[in-house]
C-alpha positions in Angstrom: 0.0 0.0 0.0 1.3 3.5 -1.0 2.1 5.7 1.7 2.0 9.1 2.4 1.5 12.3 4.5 -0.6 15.4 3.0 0.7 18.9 4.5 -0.4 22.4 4.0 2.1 23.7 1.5 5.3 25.3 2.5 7.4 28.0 0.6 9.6 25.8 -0.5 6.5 23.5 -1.8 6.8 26.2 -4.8 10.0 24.8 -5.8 9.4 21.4 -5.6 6.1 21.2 -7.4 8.1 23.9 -10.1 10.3 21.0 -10.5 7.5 17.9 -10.5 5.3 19.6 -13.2 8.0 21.1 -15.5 7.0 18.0 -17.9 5.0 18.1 -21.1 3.1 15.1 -19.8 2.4 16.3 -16.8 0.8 19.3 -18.0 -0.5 18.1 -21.1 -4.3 18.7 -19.6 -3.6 21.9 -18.0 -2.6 24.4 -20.7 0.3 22.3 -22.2 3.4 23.9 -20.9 5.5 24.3 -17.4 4.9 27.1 -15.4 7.2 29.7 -14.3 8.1 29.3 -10.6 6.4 32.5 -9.5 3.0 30.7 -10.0 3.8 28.2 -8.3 4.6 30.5 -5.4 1.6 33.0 -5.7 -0.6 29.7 -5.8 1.3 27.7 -2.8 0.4 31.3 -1.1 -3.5 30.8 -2.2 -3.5 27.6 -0.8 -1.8 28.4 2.7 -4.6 31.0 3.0 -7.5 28.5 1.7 -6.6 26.5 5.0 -6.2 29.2 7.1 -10.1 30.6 6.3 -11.7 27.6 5.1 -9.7 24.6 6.9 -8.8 22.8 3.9 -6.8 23.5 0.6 -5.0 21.3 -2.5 -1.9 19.9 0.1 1.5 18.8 -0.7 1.6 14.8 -0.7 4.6 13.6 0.5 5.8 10.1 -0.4 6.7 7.9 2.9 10.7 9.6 2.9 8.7 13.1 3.3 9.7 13.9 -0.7 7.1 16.3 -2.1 5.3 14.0 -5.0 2.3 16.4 -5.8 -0.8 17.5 -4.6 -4.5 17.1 -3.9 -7.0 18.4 -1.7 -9.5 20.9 -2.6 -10.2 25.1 -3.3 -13.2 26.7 -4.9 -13.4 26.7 -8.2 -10.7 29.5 -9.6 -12.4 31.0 -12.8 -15.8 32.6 -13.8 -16.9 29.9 -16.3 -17.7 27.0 -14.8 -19.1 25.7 -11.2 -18.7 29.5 -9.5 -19.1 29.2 -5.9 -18.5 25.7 -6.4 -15.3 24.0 -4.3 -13.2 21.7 -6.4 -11.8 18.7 -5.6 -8.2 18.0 -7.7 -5.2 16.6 -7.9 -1.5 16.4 -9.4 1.3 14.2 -9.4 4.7 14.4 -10.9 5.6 11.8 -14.1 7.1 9.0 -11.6 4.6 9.4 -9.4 1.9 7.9 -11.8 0.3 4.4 -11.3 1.2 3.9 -7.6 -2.0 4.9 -5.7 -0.9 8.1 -4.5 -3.8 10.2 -6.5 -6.6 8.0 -5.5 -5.6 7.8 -1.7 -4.9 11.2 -1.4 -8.2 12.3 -2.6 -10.0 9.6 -0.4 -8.4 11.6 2.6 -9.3 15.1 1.3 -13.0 13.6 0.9 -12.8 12.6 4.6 -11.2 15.9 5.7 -14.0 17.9 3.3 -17.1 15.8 5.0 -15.3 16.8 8.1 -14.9 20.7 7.6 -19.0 20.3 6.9 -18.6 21.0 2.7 -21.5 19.2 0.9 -20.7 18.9 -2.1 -17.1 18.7 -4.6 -17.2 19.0 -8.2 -13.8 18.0 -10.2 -13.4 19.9 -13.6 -11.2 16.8 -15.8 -10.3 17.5 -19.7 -12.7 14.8 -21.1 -9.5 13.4 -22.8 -8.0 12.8 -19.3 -8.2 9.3 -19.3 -5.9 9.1 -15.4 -8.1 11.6 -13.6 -11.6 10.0 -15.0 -10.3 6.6 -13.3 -10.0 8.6 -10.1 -12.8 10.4 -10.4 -14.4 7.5 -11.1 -12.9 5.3 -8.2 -14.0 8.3 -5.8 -18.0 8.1 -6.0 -18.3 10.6 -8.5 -20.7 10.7 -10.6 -20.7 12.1 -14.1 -22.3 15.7 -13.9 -22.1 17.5 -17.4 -20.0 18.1 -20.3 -18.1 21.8 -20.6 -15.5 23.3 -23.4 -13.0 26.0 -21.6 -13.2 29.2 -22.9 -9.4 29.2 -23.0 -8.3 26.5 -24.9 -11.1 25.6 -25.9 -10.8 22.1 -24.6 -13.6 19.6 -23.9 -13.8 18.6 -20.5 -16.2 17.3 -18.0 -17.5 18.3 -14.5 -17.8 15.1 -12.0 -19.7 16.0 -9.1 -20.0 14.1 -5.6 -22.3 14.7 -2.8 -20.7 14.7 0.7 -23.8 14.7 3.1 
């Protein structure tokens, strides 16, 4: 059994999820190319302040050494399109992080922490191409919801929604 600790992120998160998603693959479903570190810190920032007000945010996992491998957990949903108001259940691993159990089970645990922090419901926004994040979506409860295309990219995609009550 995979294991691993989730943790709100740290500073120095920014670097290491910098480093885990500077693949092609990796980002191949959101927008295509790496990121430039300084998202990566304003968003580890967002997320610090997601737990601070609303208890929960998308954590750093950490492999069973401590090693930063990704994230998951949970924000509301970012952008205007879509499920507005809405909070967002996600996750992201690095390249060799892939097929070991690490996205599932952290996403079982942010369900549990979510029911626990009283939030009702989770939607999860997945490119409909996504064929990795509909298995976990899938293996989660979630239930198909509707179809979307992103104004951005233009991408189809579609929103998986769970009830947590």
């Amino acid at each position: 059994m995979t294991s691993f600790t989730l943790r709100v992120p740290t500073d120095e998160d920014a670097y290491a999820w910098h480093e885990l998603f500077d693949d092609p693959e990796v980002m191949e479903f959101h927008g295509g190319a790496p990121l430039e570190l300084s998202v990566y810190e304003e968003f580890t920032a967002r997320q610090r302040s997601h737990d601070a007000t609303r208890g929960f945010c998308l954590w750093t996992v950490l492999d069973k050494k401590g090693v930063p491998v990704g994230f998951t957990g949970a924000q509301p949903w970012p952008h205007a399109w879509g499920p507005a108001g809405e909070i967002e259940i996600g996750w992201r691993l690095g390249r060799a992080h892939w097929g070991l159990g690490y996205a599932t089970l952290a996403a079982e645990e942010t369900l549990r922490r979510l029911r626990a922090a009283d939030v009702p419901e989770v939607v999860a926004m997945i490119a409909a191409a996504n064929s990795r994040s509909v298995a976990v979506a899938e293996r989660l409860g979630m239930r198909r919801a509707e179809a979307f295309r992103t104004p951005e990219s233009r991408t189809d995609g579609v929103c998986y929604r769970l009830a947590l009550r």
